[in-house]
N, C-alpha and C positions, 0 to 999 in steps of 0.2 A: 687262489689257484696259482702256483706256479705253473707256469707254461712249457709244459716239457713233450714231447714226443712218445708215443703211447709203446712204441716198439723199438728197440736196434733193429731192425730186419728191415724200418722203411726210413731210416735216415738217405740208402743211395735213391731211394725216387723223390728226394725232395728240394728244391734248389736249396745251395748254403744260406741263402738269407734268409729261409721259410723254418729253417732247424728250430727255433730259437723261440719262434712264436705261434707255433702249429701244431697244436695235439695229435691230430691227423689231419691227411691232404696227400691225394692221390689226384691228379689229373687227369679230366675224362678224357676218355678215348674221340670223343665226337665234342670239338672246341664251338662253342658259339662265334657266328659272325657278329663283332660290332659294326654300330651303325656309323655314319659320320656326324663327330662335334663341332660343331660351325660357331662364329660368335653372330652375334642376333645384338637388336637394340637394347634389352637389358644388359647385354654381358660380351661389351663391342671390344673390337679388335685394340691394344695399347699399349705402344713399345716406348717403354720407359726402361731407365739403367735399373741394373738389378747392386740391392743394397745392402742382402742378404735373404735368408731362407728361411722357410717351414716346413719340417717334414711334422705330417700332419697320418697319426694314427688314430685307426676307430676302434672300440670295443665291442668284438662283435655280439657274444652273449645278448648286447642291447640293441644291436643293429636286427637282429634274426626277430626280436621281438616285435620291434616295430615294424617290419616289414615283409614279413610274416614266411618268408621262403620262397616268392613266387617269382615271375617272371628273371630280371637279371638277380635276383637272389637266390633263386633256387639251388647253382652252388655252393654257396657256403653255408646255407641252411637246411637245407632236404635233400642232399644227397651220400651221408653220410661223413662229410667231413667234420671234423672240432676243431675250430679256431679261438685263439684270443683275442690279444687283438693284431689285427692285419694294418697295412700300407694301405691309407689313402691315397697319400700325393706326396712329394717334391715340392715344393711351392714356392718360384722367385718372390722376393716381396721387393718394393720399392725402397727408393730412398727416403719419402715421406709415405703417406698414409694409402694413396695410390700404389699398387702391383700394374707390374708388364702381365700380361695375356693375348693367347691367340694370336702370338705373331707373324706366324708362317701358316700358310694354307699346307697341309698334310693329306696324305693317303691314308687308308685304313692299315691297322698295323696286324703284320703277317702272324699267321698262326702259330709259327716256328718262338715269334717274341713271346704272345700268349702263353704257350703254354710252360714254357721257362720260366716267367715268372706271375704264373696263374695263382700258388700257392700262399703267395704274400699277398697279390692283391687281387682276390678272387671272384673278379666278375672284368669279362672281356670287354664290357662296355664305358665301365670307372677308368681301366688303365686307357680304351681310346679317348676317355674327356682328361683324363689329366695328360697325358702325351699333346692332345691337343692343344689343350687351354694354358698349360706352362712349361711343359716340357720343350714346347716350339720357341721359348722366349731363352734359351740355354745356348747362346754358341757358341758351335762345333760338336754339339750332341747330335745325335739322331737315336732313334728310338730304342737300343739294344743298351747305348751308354746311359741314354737317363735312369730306365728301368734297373739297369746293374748299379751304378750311384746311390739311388735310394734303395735300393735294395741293400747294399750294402750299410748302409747307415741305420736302415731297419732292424739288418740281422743282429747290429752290435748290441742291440739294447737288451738289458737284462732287467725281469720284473719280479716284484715282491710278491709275498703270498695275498691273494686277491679273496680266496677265501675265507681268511681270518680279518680282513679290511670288509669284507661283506657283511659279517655277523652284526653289524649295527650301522648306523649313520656315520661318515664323515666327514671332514671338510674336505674341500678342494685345497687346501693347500696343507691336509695333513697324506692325501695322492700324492701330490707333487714330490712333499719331503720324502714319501716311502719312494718313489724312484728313483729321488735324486741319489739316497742311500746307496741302491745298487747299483750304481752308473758312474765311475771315478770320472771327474769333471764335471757332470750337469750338476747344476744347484738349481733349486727349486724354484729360483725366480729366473730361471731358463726356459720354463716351459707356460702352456696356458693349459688348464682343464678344462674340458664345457661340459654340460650337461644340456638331457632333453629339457621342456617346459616340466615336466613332472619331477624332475629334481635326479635323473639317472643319468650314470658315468656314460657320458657319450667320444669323448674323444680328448688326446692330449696331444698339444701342437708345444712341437720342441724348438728353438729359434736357436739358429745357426748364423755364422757372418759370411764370405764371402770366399773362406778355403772351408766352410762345411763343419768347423770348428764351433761348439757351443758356443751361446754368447746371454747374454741378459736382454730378455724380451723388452722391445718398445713398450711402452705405456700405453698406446694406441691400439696393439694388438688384441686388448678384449680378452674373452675368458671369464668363467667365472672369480669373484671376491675370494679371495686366501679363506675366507673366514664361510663362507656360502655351504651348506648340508647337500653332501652327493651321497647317493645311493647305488651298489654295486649290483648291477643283476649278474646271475651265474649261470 
């Protein structure tokens, strides 16, 4: 599936960066309140230099599956919108194997942010954990420039036909190479694929350096093997 927009008529209600990866997505009239993201002993507070990036995209087809529409999913799965794949996160990463997190103690983020950019990453309580968890380790961000940033880095990305990659098994790194195709600068060993435990395209994390520019993923980053069988849900 190309990811294109169902109509001209709802391109002006959609922010620029949601154009590009939204079938449709209208914004509810009645925004959910997110909760507050705290760091806790598993997932403690850690300010370390930032030594480059991940912006980190889910495919939702798979996400809606697993998680079936309810609570903070209910947008993007049961209320009419079509998504591809949407904005996870932003993600500083360290200079070794460690990432900065949860730097700064935050407020919940206004409704006005929300629904700006509800369309790329659509659930109000994802954008207050990644606002929280790394977007606070960004200085001189605050919460309108992280979300425009990644947003913008989200919009540029142009995807292959996912339907004709659906029609049988392939590899993760035969994903990679079909994006790197339509993306002038990313190469395929720029990015990482993962998949669920069941073997389905769950998300690709693009590694960037420190002006936001592609770069060639660490070693260390993970992902699945080049060679490893992904399956496309649709």
């Amino acid at each position: 599936m190309i990811v294109r927009l169902a109509a001209a008529a709802l391109v002006a209600l959609l922010p620029v960066a949601a154009q590009a990866q939204a079938d449709r997505c209208i914004a509810p009239g009645a925004l959910p309140r997110p909760r507050p993201d705290l760091p806790s002993d598993s997932q403690p507070r850690r300010l370390l230099p930032i030594g480059g990036y991940t912006l980190a995209i889910t495919w939702s087809p798979q996400y809606c599956r697993d998680h079936g529409g309810d609570g903070d999913a209910r947008f993007q799965c049961r209320s009419g919108q079509r998504f591809g794949f949407t904005l996870h996160g932003l993600w500083p990463d360290g200079v070794g194997k460690d990432w900065p997190q949860y730097c700064q103690a935050t407020p919940l983020l206004s409704r006005a942010t929300i629904r700006r950019h509800i369309c790329a990453t659509p659930s109000a309580q994802l954008m207050q954990h990644e606002w929280s968890k790394h977007g606070t380790c960004m200085a001189g961000y605050d919460p309108e420039r992280y979300f425009t940033t990644s947003n913008r880095l989200y919009g540029k990305l142009r995807f292959p036909d996912w339907a004709a990659l659906s029609r049988g098994p392939v590899t993760a790194g035969a994903v990679a190479a079909a994006m790197a195709k339509r993306n002038p600068g990313l190469g395929a060993d720029m990015m990482r694929v993962t998949a669920t435990k069941q073997g389905w395209l769950d998300e690709i994390w693009i590694c960037l350096d420190t002006a936001f520019r592609y770069q060639r993923c660490p070693v260390h980053q993970g992902g699945l093997p080049g060679a490893a069988t992904v399956k496309i849900a649709l």
